[in-house]
C-alpha positions as CSV (number, residue, x, y, z in Angstrom):
1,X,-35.5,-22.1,43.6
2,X,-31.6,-21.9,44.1
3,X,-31.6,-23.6,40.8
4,X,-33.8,-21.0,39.2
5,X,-31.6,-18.1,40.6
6,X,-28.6,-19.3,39.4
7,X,-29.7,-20.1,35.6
8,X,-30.9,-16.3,35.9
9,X,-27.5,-15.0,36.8
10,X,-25.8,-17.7,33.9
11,X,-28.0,-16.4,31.5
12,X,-27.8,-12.5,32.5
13,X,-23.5,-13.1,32.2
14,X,-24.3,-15.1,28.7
15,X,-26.2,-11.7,27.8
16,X,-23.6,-9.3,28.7
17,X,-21.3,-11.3,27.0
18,X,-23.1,-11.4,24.0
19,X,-23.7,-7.6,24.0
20,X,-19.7,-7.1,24.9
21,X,-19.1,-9.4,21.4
22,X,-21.5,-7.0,19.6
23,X,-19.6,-4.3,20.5
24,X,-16.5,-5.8,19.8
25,X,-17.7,-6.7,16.7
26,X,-18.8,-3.6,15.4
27,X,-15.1,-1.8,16.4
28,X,-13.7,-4.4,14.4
29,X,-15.9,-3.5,11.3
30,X,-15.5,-0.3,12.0
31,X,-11.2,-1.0,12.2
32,X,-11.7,-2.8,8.6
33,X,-13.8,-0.2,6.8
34,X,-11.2,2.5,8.1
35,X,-7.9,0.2,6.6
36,X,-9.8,-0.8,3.3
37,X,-9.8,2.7,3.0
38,X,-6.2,3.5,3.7
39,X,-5.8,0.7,1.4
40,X,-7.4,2.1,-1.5
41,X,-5.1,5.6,-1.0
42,X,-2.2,3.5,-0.8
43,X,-3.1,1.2,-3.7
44,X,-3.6,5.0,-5.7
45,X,0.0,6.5,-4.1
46,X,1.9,3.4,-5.5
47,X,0.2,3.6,-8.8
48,X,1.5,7.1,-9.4
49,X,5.0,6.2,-8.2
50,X,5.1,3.3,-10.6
51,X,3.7,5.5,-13.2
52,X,6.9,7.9,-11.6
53,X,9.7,5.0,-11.8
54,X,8.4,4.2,-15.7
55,X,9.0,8.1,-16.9
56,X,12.2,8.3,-14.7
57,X,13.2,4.7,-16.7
58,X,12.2,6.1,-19.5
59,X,14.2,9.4,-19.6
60,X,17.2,7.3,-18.7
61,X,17.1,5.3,-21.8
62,X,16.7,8.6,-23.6
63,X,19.9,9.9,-22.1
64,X,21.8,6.3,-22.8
65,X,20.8,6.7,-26.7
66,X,22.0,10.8,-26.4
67,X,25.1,9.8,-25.2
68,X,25.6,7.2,-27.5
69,X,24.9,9.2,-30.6
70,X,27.2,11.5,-29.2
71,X,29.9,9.5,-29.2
72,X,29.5,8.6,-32.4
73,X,29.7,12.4,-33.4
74,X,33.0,12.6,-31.5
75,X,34.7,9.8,-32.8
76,X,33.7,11.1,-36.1
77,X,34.4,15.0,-35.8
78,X,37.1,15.0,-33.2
79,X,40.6,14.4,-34.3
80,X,42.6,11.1,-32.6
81,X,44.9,12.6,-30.3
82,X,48.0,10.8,-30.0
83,X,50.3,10.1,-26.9
């Protein structure tokens, strides 16, 4: 009987256990849906900044090729000064 009574109380931890891993278990799916979903904002937020950094690059260049055709235009309509 004293065996009896104590795989009862073996089996009645095992079960709390098992419903204390359930609920563990379904916090941590919950945990994972919520940061697959902050990943997917994130994954937007750097897509526009890369989509930022490749205009700004863009407009840089632009600004290299002004200033170079400037240049040019100086050389050719401004006079050599001389020291």
């Amino acid at each position: 009987m004293a065996d009896d009574n104590r795989l009862i109380e073996i089996m009645a931890e095992l079960l709390a256990e098992a419903r204390e891993t359930k609920t563990i278990n379904a916090q941590m799916a919950a945990n994972i849906g919520e940061l697959n979903s902050q990943m997917a904002k994130n994954n937007l937020v750097i897509g526009e900044l890369r989509l930022s950094v490749m205009r700004l690059a863009d407009q840089v260049a632009e600004m290299y090729h002004l200033d170079q055709r400037v240049r040019v235009l100086e050389e050719i309509v401004l006079p050599k000064q001389t020291v």
